[in-house]
Every structure is written in structure tokens, then in C-alpha cells.
N, C-alpha and C positions, 0 to 999 in steps of 0.2 A: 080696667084693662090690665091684662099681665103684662110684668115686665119684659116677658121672652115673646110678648106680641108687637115691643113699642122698640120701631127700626129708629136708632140711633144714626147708621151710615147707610143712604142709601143705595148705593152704588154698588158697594159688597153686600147691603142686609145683613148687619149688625145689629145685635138687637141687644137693649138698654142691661138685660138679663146676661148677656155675655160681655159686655166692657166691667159691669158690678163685678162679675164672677173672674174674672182675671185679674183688676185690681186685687179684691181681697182676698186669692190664690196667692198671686207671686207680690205683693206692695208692690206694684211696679208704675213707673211715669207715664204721662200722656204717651210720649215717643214707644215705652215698651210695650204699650195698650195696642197703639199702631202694627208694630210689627209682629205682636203675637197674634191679633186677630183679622189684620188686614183693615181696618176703620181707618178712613183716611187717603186708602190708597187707590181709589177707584178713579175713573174718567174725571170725575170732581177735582182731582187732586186735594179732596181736605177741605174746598171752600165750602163747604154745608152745613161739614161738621165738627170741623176744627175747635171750635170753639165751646162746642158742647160736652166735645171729649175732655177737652181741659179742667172745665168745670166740674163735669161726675169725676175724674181722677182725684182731681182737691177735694168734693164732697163725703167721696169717700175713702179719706184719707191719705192718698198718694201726696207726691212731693207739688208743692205749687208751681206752677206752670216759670214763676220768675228763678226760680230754684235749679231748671235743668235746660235745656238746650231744647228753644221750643221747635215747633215741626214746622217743615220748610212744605212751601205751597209748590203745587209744581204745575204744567202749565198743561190746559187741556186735550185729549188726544182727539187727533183729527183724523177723520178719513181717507186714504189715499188711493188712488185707483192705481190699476196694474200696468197702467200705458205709460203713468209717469215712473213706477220703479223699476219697467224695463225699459225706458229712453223713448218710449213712441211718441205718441200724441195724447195728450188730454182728453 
């Protein structure tokens, strides 16, 4: 399987070929893997694939996950209907 076949985040569809290619572009940390390619930031908040991303960053070379300011989880997004953000009924 290619690596630009194998989704590292599924939420955005990251794929293992684009966190490689961004690390060894800019050497940059889990957090700037995050924000360059969006891995992390999806409904999941990061619980998927947090952990995976930390490790390809270390694997291939970036700074170790205990070295930087690791990535904050955040909490999952819910649905909201329109009667409750305009004061009606449920």
C-alpha cells in the first residue's frame, strides 16, 4: 500500500504521505504537523490520532513529543438544532 493511501487522521484524511512530507519539509513538531496539515483537528479532537502523530514526528526525526508542548485534546463537537440557538423548543 502507498503511503499517500494510508489515512493517518480520519476526520480531515491525512494521509501518512503528508505528515512524512511536512515533517521532512519544515523539521517541525507534532503541534506544527497539526497546524500545517490540520491532523488532529477534526470532530475527533486528536483522540485517534494523537498518538500516532507523535510517533511518525519522532520517527522521523522531529523534536520528541516530551521536548515540546504536547497537543491539548479538545472535546467533541455536538449537534445543535436551530430551536435551541434561537430560544424555541427542542
Amino acid at each position: 500500500m502507498n503511503e499517500n493511501q494510508i489515512v493517518v487522521c480520519r476526520c480531515e484524511e491525512i494521509t501518512l504521505g503528508e505528515i512524512k512530507g511536512t515533517v521532512e519539509r519544515f523539521q517541525c513538531s507534532s503541534r506544527e504537523v497539526k497546524l500545517r496539515t490540520r491532523a488532529g483537528m477534526g470532530p475527533c479532537g486528536g483522540r485517534t490520532c494523537r498518538g500516532t502523530i507523535d510517533k511518525l514526528v519522532e520517527q522521523l526525526g522531529g523534536p520528541a513529543v516530551s521536548d515540546e508542548v504536547s497537543l491539548s485534546y479538545r472535546p467533541p463537537v455536538r449537534p445543535v438544532s436551530f430551536g435551541v440557538l434561537g430560544g424555541g423548543t427542542k
